[in-house]
C-alpha positions as CSV (number, residue, x, y, z in Angstrom):
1,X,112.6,125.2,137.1
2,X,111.8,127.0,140.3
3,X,109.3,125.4,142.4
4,X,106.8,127.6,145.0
5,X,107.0,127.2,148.2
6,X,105.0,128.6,151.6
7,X,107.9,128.9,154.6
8,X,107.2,128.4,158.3
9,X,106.9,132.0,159.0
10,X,104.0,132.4,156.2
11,X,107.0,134.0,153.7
12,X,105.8,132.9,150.1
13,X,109.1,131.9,147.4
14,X,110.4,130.4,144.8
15,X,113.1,127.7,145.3
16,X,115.3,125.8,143.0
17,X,114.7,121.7,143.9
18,X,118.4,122.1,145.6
19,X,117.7,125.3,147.9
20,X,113.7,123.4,148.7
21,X,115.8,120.3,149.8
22,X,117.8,122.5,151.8
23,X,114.5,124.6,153.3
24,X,112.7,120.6,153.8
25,X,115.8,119.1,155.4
26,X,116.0,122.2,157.9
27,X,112.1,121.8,158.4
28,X,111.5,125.5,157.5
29,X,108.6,124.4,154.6
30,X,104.9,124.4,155.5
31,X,103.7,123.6,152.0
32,X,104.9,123.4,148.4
33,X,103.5,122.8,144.9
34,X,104.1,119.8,142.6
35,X,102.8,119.4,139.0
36,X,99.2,117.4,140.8
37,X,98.9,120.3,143.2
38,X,99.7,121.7,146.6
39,X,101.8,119.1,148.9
40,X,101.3,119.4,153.2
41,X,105.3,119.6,154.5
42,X,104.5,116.3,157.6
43,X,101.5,115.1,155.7
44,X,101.8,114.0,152.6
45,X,104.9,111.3,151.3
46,X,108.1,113.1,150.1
47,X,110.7,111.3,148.2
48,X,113.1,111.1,150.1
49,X,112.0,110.7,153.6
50,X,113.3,108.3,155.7
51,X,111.0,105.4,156.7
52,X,108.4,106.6,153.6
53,X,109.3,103.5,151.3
54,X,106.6,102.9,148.7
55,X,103.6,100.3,149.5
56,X,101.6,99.6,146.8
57,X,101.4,97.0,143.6
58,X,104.6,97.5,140.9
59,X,103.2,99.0,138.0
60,X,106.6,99.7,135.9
61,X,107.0,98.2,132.9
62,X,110.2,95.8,133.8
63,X,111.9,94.4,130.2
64,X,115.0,91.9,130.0
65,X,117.5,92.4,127.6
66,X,119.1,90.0,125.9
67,X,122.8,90.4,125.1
68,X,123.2,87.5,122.7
């Protein structure tokens, strides 16, 4: 799946997830699109970043197995 993507220098593309991790470690992304919409490159949290460790409440489902 390609994902779009809005570069620095206003040049609009379509990235693999490798080549946009590339473009977002080499801070040449201004914006790029997610499933929920549009996210701001120095704005909004991207997995990933360092220092951007989730907050919130736990809301996964967390189940014990039992091996006997």
């Amino acid at each position: 799946m390609m994902i779009h993507a809005v570069l620095k220098d206003g040049t609009t593309v379509k990235l693999y997830p490798r080549v946009l991790d590339h473009y977002l470690e080499s801070r040449r992304v201004l914006f790029f699109q997610r499933s929920g919409g549009w996210v701001v490159v120095g704005r909004d949290t991207i997995r990933g970043e360092p220092g951007q460790s989730f907050q919130g409440r736990e809301r996964r489902q967390h189940r014990a197995v039992s091996l006997h």
